[in-house]
N, C-alpha and C positions, 0 to 999 in steps of 0.2 A: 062519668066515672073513668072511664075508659082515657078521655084527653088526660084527665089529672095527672092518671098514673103514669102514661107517657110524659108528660112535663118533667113529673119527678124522676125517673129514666136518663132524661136527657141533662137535670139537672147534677146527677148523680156523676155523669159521663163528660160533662165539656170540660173539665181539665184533662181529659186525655185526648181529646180531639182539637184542641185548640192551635191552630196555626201558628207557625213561626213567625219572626218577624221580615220585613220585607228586606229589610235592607241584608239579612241572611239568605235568603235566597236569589238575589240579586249578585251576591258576592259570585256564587261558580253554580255547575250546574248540582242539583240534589240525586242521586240514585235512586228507581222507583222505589226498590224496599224499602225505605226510608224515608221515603216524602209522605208528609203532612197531605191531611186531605184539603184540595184547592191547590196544590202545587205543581203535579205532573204535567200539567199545559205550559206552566212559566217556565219548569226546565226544561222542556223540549224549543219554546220558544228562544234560551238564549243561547240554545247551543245552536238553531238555526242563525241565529244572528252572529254570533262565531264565527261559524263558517262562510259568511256571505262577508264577514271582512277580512279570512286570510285569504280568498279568493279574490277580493279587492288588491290586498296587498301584494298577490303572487303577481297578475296582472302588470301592477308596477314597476316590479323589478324585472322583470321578461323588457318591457319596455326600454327602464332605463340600460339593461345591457346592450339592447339594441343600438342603441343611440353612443354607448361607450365604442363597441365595437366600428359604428361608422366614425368615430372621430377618431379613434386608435388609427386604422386605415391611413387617415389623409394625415398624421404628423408625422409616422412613422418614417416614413419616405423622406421627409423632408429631415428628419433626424440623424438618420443615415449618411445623407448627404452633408450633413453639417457635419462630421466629425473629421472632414476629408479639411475645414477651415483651421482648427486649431492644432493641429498632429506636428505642422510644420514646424511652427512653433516649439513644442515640444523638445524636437531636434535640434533646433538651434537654442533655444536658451533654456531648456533642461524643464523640470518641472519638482522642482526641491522643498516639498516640506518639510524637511527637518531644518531649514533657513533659521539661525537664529535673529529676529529682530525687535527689535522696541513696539514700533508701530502694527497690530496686527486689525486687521478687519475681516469679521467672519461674514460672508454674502452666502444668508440661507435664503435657498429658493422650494417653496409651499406651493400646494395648493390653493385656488379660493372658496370651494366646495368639500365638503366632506362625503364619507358614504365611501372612500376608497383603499380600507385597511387599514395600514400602521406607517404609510410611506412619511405623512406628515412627520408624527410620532419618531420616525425614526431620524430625522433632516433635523430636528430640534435637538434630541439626544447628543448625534454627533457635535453639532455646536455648542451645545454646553459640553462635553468632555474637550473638545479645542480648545473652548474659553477660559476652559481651568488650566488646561496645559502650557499654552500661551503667555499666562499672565503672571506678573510676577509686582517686584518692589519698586524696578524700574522699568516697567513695561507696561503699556495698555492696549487694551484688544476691546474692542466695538463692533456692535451689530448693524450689517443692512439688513433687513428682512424683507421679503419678494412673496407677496400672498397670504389672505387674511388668516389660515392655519396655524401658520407657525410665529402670526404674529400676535395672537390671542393664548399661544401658551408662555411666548419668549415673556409678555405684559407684566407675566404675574410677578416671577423672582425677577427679572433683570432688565426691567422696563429704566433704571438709570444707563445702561450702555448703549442702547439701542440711539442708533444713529440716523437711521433716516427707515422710512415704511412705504413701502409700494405695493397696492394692492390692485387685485381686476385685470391682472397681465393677461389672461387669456378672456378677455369678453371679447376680443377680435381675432381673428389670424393673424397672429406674428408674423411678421418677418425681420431682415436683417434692420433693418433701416431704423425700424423701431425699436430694436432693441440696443443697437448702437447709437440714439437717442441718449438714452437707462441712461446707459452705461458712462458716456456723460456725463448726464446728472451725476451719478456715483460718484464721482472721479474728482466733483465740481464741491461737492459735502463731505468729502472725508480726506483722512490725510492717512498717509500709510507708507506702509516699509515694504507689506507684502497683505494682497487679498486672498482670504481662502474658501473658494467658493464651492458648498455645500448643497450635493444634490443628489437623485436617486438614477442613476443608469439604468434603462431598459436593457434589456435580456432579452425576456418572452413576456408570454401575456402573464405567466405565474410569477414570472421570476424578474427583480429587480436589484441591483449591487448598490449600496449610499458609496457614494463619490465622494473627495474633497480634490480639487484642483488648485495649484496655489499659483497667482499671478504676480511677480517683484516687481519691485519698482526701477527707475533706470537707475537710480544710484547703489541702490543693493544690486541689480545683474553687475554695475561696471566694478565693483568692492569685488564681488567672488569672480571673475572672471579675472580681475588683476592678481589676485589671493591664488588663482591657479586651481578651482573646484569643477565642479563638474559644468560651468560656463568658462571654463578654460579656452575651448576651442573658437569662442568667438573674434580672437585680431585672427584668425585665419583668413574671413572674408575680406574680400577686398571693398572697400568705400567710395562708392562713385557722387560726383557731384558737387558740390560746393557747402554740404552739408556737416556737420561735425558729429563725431562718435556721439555724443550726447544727445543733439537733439532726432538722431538717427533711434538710440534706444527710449527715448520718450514717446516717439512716434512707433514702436514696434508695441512697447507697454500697451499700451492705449489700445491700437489693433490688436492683439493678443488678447486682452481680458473682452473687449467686445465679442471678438469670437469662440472664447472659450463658455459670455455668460450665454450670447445665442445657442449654441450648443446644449449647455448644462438646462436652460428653459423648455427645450425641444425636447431633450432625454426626460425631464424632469415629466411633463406633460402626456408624454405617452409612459411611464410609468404610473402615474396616475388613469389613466383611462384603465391601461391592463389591470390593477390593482381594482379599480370601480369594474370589471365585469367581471374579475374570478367573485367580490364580493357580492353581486349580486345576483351569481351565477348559485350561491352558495345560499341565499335569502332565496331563492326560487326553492331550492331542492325542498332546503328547511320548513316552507311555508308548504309544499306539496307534503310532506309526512308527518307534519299538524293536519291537515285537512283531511289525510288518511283515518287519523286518529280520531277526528270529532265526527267524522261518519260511521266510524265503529258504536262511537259513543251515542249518538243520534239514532242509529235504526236498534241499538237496544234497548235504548229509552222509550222508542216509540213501540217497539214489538211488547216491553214489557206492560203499556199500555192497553194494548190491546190483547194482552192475556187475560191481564184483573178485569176486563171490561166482560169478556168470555165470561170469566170464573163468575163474576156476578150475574151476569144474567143468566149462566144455569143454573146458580143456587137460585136466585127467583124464581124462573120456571121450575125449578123442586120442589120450592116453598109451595107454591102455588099448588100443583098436582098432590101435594102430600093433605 
């Protein structure tokens, strides 16, 4: 008699006792007051699991900062020194974007990695606002692109201008030799009036300026120099050699945009490092005050476990004595 009427009890009672389904409890953790009986072990188990992956993930990025910060180091220097290559330059044949010409070629130089902010992001930007400025009825402007970044966003709208793709520039240590290679090649696929080359200037480790440097070509410097513009100054030098004005500013072209893209890949490079440790300088903080948070959450899910566990077995132990 006694089992029956328990049956019936129980029969009376299991829709209110009846368990959620899993894949809801699975979804985030359940609050004790509220979890279903059978559940309080599964929400403490997945917020332990939680926690043993942003502690995974903090791990990661301490790491990868690490590893930015020694490669920040060894280009830095070499960065520096490069800017002492193209400045000359500068001085003597001016450095004039506002050049009007037919022929424009934009050289954006990316990253080939991501994880290091918005420097990518921003190197695409400015070449698309040039490539609209540049262009017109009688003019055409073309992409080099330098690094797989900015060449998976240039892909999508203006994969017909893109002119030539270089990617993997840094899986070695640059130096001049290689890059005055590129540059080359560049020189060897496209044709131009004036290149405007697109890139991020280090600062500091926070702080990064987008560049554009524009390189002419010898028959646009010898046009504004005879025009009396701001390459005015150049029949002041004197001409040594058996050499002709012409093929004198062919050979300075050439030399000038090698050392100005060495340059702009160096700068570029260590603002990608500094931009990859503030970012994961910033994934550390964020993942340490998640994991603040799920230990809050964890020892009161467990404390309130072992309250109810209390509360129950002194209502038993009452049950029993009464």
């Amino acid at each position: 008699m006694a089992m029956a009427a328990f049956r019936r009890e129980g029969r009376r009672f299991a829709p209110l006792i009846t368990p959620r389904p899993i894949a809801a409890v699975r979804s985030s953790p359940i609050p004790e007051e509220q979890a279903p009986l059978g559940v309080r072990s599964i929400s403490t188990q997945i917020v332990r699991n939680r926690m043993k992956s942003v502690k995974n993930i903090q791990k990661i990025t301490k790491a990868m900062k690490m590893v930015a910060a020694s490669k920040l180091r060894a280009i830095q220097t070499r960065a520096e020194n490069s800017r002492g290559l193209w400045q000359p330059f500068t001085v003597l044949l001016g450095d004039s974007p506002s050049v009007d010409v037919k022929k424009n070629v934009i050289v954006t130089i990316s990253s080939d990695k991501g994880l290091c902010g918005g420097i990518n992001s921003t190197s695409v930007k400015i070449s698309k606002a040039l490539h609209k400025f540049t262009s017109g009825p009688e003019k055409g402007t073309k992409y080099v692109v330098l690094g797989e970044k900015a060449k998976a966003q240039l892909m999508r709208d203006s994969k017909k201008d893109i002119e030539l793709c270089i990617t993997e520039l840094q899986k070695n240590p640059l130096n001049y030799t290689q890059v005055s290679v590129l540059a080359d090649e560049i020189l060897k696929n496209v044709e131009y009036d004036a290149l405007r080359i697109v890139f991020n200037k280090f600062r500091s480790i926070i702080s990064f300026a987008p560049t554009t440097s524009t390189v002419l070509s010898p028959e646009v410097v010898e046009r504004e120099a005879e025009a009396g513009g701001k390459l005015g100054d150049l029949d002041s030098y004197e001409i040594e050699g058996g050499e002709t004005k012409g093929e004198i500013l062919q050979n300075l072209a050439e030399f000038q945009f090698s050392c100005v893209l060495f340059n702009a890949v160096l700068e570029n490079a260590c603002s990608e490092q500094g931009a990859r440790m503030s970012a994961m300088d910033s994934s550390s903080r964020n993942a340490g005050d998640m994991l603040d948070r799920l230990t809050l959450t964890y020892n009161r899910t467990r404390q309130a476990a072992i309250t109810t566990e209390l509360t129950e077995i002194i209502s038993g132990a009452s049950a029993l004595e009464g």
